[in-house]
matplotlib code that plots the C-alpha trace (Angstrom):
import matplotlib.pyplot as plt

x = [16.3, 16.7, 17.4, 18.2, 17.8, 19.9, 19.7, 22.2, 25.0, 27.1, 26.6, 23.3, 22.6, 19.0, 18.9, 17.2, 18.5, 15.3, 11.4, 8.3, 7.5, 10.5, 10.2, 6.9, 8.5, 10.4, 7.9, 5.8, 8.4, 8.6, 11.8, 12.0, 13.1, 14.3, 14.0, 15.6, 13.5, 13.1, 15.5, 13.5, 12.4, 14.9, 13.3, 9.8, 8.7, 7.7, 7.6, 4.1, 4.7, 6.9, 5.0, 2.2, 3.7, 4.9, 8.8, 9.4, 10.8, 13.3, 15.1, 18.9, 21.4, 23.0, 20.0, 19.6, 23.0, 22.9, 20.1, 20.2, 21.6, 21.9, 22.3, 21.2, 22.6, 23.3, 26.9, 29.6, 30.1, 31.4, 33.8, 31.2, 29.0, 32.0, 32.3, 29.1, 29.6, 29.4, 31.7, 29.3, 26.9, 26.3, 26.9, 25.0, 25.6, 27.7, 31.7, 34.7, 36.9, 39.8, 39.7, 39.5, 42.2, 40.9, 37.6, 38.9, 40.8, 37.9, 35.7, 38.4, 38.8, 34.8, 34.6, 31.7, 31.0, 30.7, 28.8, 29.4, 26.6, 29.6, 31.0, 27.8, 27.5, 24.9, 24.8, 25.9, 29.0, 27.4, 26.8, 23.2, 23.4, 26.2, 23.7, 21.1, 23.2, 25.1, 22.4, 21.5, 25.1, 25.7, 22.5, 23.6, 26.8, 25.4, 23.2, 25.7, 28.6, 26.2, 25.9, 29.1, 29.9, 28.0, 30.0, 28.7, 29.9, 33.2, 32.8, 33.5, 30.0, 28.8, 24.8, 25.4, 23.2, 24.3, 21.5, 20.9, 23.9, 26.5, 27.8, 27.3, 29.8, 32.3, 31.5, 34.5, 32.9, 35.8, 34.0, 31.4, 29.6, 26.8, 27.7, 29.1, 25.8, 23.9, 25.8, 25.9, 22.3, 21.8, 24.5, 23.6, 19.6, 20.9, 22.4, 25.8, 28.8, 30.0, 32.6, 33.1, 36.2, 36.9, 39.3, 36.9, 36.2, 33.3, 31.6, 32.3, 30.4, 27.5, 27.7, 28.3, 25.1, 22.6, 23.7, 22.2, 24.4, 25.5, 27.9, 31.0, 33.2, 37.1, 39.2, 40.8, 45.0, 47.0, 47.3, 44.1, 42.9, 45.5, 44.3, 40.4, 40.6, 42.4, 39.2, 36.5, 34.0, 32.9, 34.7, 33.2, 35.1, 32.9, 35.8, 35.4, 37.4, 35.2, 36.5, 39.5, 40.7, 40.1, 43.3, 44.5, 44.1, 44.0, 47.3, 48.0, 49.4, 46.7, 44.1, 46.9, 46.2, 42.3, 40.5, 39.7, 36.4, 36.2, 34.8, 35.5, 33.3, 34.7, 31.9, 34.3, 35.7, 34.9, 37.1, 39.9, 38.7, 40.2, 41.6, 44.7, 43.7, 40.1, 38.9, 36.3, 33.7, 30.4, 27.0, 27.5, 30.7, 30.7, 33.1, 37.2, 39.4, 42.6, 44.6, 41.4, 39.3, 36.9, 36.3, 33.4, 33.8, 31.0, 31.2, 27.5, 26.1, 22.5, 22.1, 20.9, 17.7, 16.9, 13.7, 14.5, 17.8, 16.3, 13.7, 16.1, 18.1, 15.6, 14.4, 17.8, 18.9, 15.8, 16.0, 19.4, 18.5, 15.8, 17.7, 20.3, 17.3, 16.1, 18.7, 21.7, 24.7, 27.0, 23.8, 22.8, 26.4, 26.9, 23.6, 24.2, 28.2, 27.2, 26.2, 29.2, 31.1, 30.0, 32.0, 35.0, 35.6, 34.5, 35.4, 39.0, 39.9, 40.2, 38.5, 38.0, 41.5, 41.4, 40.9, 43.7, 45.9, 45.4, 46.2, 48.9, 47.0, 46.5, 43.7, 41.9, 39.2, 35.4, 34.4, 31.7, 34.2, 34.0, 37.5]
y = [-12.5, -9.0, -9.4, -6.0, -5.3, -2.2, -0.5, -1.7, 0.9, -0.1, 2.1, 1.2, -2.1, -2.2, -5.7, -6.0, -9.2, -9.8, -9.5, -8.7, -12.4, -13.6, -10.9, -12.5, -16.0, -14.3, -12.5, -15.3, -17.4, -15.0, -12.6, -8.6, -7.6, -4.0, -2.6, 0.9, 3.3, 2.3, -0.4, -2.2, 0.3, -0.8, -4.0, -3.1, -3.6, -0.8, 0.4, -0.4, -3.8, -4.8, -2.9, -5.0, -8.4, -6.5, -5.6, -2.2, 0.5, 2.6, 5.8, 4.8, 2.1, 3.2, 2.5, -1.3, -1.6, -0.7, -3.0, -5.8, -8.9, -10.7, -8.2, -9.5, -8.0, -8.4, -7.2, -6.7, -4.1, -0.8, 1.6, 3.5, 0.0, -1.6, 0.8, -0.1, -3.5, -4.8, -7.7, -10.2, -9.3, -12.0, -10.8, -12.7, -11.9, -11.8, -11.0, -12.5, -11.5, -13.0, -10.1, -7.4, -6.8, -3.6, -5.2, -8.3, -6.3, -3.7, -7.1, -8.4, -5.3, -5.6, -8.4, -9.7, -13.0, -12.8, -15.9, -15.6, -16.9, -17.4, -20.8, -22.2, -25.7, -28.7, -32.2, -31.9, -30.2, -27.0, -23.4, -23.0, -19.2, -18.3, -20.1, -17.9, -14.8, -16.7, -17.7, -14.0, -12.9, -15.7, -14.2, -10.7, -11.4, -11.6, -9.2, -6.7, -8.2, -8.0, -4.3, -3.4, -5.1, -2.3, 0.1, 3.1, 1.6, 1.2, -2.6, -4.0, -3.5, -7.2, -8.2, -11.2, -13.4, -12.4, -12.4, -14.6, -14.5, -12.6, -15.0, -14.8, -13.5, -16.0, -16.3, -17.9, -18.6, -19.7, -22.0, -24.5, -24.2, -22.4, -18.8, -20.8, -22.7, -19.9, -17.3, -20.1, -20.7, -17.1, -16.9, -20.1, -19.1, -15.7, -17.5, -16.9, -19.5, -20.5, -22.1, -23.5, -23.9, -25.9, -28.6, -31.2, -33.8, -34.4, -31.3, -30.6, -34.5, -33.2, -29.6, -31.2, -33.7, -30.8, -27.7, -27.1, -27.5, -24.1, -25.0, -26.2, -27.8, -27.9, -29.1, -25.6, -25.5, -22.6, -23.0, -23.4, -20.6, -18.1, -19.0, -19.2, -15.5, -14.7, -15.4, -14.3, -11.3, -11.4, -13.3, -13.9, -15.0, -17.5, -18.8, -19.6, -21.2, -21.0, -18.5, -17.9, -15.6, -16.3, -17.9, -15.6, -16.9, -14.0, -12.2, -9.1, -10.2, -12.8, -9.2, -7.3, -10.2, -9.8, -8.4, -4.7, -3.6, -7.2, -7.2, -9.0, -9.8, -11.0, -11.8, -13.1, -9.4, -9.3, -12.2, -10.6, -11.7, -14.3, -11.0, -9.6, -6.1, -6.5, -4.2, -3.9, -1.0, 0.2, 0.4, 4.5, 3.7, -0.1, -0.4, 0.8, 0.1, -1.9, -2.4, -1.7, -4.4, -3.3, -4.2, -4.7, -5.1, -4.6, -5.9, -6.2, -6.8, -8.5, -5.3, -4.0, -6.0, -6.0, -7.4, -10.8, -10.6, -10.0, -13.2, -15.8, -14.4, -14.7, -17.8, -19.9, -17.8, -17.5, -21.0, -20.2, -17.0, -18.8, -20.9, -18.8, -16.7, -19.3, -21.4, -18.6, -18.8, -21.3, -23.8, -23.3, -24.5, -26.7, -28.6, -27.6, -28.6, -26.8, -23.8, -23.8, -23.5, -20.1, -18.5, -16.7, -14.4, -15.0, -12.4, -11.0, -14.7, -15.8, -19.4, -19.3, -21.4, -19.7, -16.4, -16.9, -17.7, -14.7, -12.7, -14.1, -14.5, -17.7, -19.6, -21.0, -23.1, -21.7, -22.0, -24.7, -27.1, -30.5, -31.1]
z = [91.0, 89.6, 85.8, 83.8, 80.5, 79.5, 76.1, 73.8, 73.1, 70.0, 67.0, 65.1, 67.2, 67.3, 68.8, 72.5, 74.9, 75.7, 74.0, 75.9, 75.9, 77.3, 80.4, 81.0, 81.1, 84.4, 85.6, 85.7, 87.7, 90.3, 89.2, 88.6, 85.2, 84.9, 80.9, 80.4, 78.9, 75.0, 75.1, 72.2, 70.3, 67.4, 67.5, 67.4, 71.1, 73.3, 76.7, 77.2, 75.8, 78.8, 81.2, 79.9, 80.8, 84.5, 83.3, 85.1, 83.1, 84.2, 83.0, 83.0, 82.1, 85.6, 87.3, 86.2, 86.8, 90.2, 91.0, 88.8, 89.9, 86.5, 83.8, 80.3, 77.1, 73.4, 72.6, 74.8, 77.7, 76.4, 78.5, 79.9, 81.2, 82.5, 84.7, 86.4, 86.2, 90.6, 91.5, 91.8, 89.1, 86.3, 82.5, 80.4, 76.4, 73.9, 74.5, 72.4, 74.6, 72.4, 70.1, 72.9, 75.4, 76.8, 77.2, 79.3, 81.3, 81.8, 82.9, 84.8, 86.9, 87.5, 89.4, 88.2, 85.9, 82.5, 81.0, 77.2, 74.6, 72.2, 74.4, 75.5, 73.9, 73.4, 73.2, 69.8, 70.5, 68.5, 69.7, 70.4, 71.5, 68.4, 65.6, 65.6, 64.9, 62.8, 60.7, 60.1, 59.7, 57.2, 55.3, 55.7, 54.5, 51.0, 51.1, 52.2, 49.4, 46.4, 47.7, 47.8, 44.2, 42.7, 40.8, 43.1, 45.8, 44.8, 43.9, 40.5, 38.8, 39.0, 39.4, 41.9, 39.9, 36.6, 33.6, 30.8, 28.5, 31.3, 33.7, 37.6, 40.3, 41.4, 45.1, 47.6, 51.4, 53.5, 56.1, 55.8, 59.5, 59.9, 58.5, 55.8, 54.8, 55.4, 53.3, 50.3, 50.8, 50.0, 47.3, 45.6, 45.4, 44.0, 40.9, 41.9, 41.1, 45.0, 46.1, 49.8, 51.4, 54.3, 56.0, 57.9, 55.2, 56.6, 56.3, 52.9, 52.2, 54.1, 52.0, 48.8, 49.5, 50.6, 48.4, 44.8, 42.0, 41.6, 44.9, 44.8, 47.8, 47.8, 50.2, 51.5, 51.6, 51.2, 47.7, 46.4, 48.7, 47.0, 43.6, 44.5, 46.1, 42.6, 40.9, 43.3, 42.9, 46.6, 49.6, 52.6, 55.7, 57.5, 60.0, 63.9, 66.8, 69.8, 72.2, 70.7, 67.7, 64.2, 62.2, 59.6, 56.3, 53.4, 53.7, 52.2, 49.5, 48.8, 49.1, 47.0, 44.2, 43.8, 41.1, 40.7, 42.8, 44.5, 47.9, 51.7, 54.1, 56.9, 59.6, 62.2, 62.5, 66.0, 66.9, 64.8, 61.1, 59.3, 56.7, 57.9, 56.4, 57.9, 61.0, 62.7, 61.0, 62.0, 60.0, 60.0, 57.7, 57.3, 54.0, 53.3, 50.6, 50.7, 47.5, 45.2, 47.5, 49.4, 53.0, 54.7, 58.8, 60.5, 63.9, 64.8, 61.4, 63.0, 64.6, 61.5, 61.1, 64.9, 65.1, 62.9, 65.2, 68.7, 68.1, 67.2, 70.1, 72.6, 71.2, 72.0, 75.3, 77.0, 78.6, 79.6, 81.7, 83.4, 84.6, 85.7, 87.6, 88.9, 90.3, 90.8, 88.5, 90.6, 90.7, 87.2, 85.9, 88.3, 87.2, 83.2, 82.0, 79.0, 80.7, 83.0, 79.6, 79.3, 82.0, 80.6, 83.3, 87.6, 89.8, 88.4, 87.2, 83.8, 83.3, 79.5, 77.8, 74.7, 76.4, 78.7, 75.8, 73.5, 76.3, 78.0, 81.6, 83.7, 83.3, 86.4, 86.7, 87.6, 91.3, 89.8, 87.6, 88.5, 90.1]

ax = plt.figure().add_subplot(projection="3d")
ax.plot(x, y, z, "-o")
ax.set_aspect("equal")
plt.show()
């Protein structure tokens, strides 16, 4: 098979779909992998290190697209890729098509099939292609919100950790999966006060057994969610359904009743945020103000440490492309029900539920669903 890997378009996304070792993995089972020209120069890998392994580098996106029967990518198509996109061709990368009309249509028009990291699934019912950049989001999420609590950045003037005698910023993560444990991971070893919010009982035992001391779980309800957000310094909105759009939980009013200079980070943005006043943002201008509360929406935010990003990627979707090189997309899924999850959108047909849903389209089954 012909497998490309184009550049990556989005504003400041330095990520690459695929590292020099993980061409050689192809290349060594007998498949062509196209790289456009510095495609991983964000991450730290260069030309020469795919031409190394025997990837050949070409000059344009439109090139790879032209040729490539399996393109492999990080985020989703933008206007000007979808229109090379072949009906046929196989999209493998990120999509959330829930969030983006224009974009399903735009794929949907294409003809080709668009396997989406974001619904692959395991034997344990996880998201092995969502975790990784979950992980990092989670992380970032802290990172990013201790930022913008600093007074220059229009944030309230809090040190996340506080110092002896001043106490820490309150912290509120809405969501206990893995952004969730993540981002109070980070929180928690900053000296922050955090607080976990989430409605599966279970979880919350499991959290409340592994997290240090300084974390606290609560059952989440409206209530309690109105009065935590009250109270918070930094809230960070850790929420997914897979496929579908995020549920909105803060309301306006709930951001209207924060504190002077807190802040929001919603890392679902780009399945719609679980904020109602949240957009999507880039890292060029990642941060606006709503009500005194600062926003932070960034769409991409692994982007922004690429090479950390781009390795955990390629670790968890590697095995995936293989097979889909080696066996053809209908095989692959056909031989790998989890896999087969991953088609959202075949040849002008939507075969995703959730996707269908959001938009109001009819949802058929793939052409490799077990009848």
């Amino acid at each position: 098979m012909i497998v490309g890997v184009p550049k990556e378009t989005k504003t400041h996304e330095y990520r690459v779909s695929m590292t020099p070792a993980g061409a050689d993995e192809l290349i060594h089972r007998g498949h062509t992998v196209l790289v456009e020209t510095n495609a991983g120069f964000g991450s730290g890998f260069s030309d020469d290190a795919y031409a190394a392994v025997g990837a050949k580098i070409i000059d344009t996106a439109k090139e790879i697209f032209d040729t490539a029967e399996m393109i492999v990518k990080v985020k989703e198509p933008l206007a000007p890729e979808r229109e090379m996109m072949k009906e046929g061709q196989v999209m493998f990368t990120y999509f959330h098509f829930a969030a983006d009309k224009e974009l399903t249509d735009g794929v949907i028009k294409s003809g080709s099939i668009a396997i989406a990291y974001e619904t692959i699934t395991d034997n344990q019912g996880t998201l092995p292609l969502l975790t990784p950049m979950s992980e990092v989001a989670g992380k970032l999420s802290i990172q990013e919100g201790a930022k913008y609590l600093e007074k220059p950045m229009m944030g309230r003037g809090i040190l996340l950790g506080g110092v002896p005698g001043v106490e820490p910023a309150e912290v509120l993560i809405i969501g206990g999966g893995v952004v969730g444990i993540s981002a109070a991971k980070m929180a928690a070893g900053l000296g922050a006060n955090v607080t976990i919010l989430d409605i599966d009982l279970n979880r919350l035992r499991y959290l409340d057994d592994v997290m240090p001391a300084n974390v606290t779980t609560i059952f989440s309800d409206r209530l309690t969610l109105r009065e935590r957000v009250k109270i918070a310094d930094l809230v960070v909105g850790a929420v997914l359904i897979p496929g579908a759009r995020c549920p909105i939980l803060i309301t306006k009013e709930m951001v209207a009743s924060m504190q002077l200079g807190a802040v929001i980070v919603d890392v679902g943005v780009d399945q719609g945020g679980c904020c109602e006043t949240i957009k999507p943002t880039t890292h060029d201008h990642p941060t606006y103000v709503v009500d005194n509360v600062v926003h932070y929406g960034v769409a991409n935010m692994p982007g922004a440490v690429g090479r950390t990003s781009t390795l955990a990627l390629t670790n968890a979707t590697l095995p995936f492309a293989i097979e889909l090189a080696q066996h053809g997309y209908q095989e692959a899924c056909r031989s790998d029900p989890h896999l087969e999850r991953g088609i959202n959108v075949e040849r002008g047909k939507v075969t995703n539920g959730p996707v269908a849903e959001a938009f109001g389209l009819e949802c058929v089954p793939s052409s490799v669903a077990k009848k």
